[in-house]
N, C-alpha and C positions, 0 to 999 in steps of 0.2 A: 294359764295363769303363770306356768314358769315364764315363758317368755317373753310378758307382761313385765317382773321382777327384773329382767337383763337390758332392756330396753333404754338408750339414754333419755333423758328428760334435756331440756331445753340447757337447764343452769348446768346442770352438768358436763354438756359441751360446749358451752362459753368458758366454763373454768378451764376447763381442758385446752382448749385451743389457744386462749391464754397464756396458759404456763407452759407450751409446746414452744409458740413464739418468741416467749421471752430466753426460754434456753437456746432457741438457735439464732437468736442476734445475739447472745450472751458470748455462743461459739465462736460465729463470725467476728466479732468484734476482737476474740482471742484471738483469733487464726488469722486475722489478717494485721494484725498490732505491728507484726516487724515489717510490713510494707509500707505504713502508714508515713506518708512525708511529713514537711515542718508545717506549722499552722500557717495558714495561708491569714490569717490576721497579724502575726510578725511580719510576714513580710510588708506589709502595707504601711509600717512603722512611717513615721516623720518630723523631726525636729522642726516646733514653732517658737522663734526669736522675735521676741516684740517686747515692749515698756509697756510694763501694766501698771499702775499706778506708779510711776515716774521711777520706775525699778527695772532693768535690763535682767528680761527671764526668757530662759531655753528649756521650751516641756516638749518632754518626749508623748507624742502621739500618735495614736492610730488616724491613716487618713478620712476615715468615713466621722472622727469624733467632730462633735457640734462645737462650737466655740463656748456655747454655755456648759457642756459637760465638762470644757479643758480649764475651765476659768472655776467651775465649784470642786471637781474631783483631781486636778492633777495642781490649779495653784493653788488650792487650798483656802479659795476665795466664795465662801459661801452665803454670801450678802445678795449675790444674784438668783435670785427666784426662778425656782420651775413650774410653772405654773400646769397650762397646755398641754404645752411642749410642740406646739400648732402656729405660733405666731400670731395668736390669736386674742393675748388677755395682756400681753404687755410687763406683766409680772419678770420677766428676763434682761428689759432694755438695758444698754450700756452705750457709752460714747466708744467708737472707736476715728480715731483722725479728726476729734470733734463733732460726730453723726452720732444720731442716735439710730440704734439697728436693734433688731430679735436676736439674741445672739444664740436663740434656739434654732432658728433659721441659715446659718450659714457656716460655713464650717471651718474649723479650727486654721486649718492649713491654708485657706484663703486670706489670712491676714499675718503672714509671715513680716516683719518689719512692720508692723502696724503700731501706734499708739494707741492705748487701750484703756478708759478709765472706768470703775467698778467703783459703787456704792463704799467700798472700803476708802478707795482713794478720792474718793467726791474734796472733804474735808484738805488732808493733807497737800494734796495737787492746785487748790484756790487759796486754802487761807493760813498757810502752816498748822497744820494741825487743828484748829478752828473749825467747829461747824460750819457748811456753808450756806451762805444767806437759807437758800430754798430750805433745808434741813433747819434750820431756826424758825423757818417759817410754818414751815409744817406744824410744827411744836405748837408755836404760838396760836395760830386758828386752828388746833386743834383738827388737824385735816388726815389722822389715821386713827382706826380703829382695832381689827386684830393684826395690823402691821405686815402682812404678806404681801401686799400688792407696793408696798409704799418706797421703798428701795427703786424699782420699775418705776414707778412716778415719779418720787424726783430727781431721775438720770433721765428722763422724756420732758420733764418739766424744764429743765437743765440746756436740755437740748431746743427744746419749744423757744425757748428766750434768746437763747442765741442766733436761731435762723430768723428771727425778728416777727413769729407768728402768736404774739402774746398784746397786742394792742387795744384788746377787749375782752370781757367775759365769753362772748358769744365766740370770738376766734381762737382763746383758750379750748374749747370746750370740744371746736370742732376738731383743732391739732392735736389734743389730746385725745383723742375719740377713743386709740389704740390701747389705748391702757382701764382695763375692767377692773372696778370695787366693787366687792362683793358686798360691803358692808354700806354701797352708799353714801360715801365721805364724800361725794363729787362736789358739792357745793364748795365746802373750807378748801378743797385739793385748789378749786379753780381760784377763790382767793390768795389762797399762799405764792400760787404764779405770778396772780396780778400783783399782786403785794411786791411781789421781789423785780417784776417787769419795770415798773414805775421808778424802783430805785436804782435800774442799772443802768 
């Protein structure tokens, strides 16, 4: 029976070995601190010089950053959506050179010298200041609901008209394909295109 009494039990060597672990990465992590070199994500650093909404900006970035992380978290531009973060729901599109792109998809440092327009500068960049047509549009047929995806649609919608793939509902619907509502606004979305196609 004594021996019984001294015998570990299961939980009690999981705890143990546990807190055995944790002190000696605790040590290691002491003992090897003064050898430890610079973070190798400094070194990856890179300045991206581009016109973001008709404004010459130089953000300092990590190379691996997405264009949409450098566009919400270093310009301070947070009108573009993260949806995914897959490329997959549209929720991020932006014109860059007059395209529209995932801007969760390609990365930051790939459009060094790029012009770059965001849901911010939609307005200011077409009509001084002025909403623009599509963004009136939207309003007016009623074509968002809890407004997460809607930014992404009318910089794809934006984009849709300009590449001259807006000539029907049915051509709407497919050029937009990229861009998901959660809410089901698809019908009003593909009006507010055609609505603004017809008059440009």
């Amino acid at each position: 029976m004594e021996i019984h009494n001294h015998q570990l039990n299961r939980r009690t060597f999981v705890g143990g070995s546990v807190a055995l672990g944790g002190a000696v990465a605790a040590a290691t992590t002491v003992a090897g601190s003064d050898r430890a070199g610079p973070d190798p994500r400094e070194e990856q650093s890179a300045f991206v010089r581009a016109r973001i909404n008709g404004e010459h900006r130089e953000i300092a970035v990590d190379n691996r950053t997405s264009l949409l992380d450098m566009l919400r978290e270093r310009a301070g531009l947070p009108g573009t959506k993260k949806g995914c973060d897959q490329g997959a729901c549209g929720a991020c599109t932006v014109l860059v050179d007059g395209r529209r792109i995932n801007s969760c998809l390609t990365l930051a440092v790939m459009h060094d010298g790029a012009e770059i327009t965001t849901i911010e500068g939609l307005a200011d960049a077409t009509n001084g200041g002025r909403l623009h047509p599509l963004q009136r549009a939207f309003i007016e047929e009623d074509a968002l609901q809890c407004g997460y995806c809607t930014a992404g649609q009318i910089m794809s919608g934006v984009g849709c008209i300009a590449e001259g793939h807006a000539g029907s509902p049915a051509e709407i619907r497919e050029w937009m394909s990229g861009n998901i509502c959660r809410c089901g606004a698809y019908t009003n979305i593909v009006n507010a295109v055609a609505t603004v196609a017809r008059a440009d």
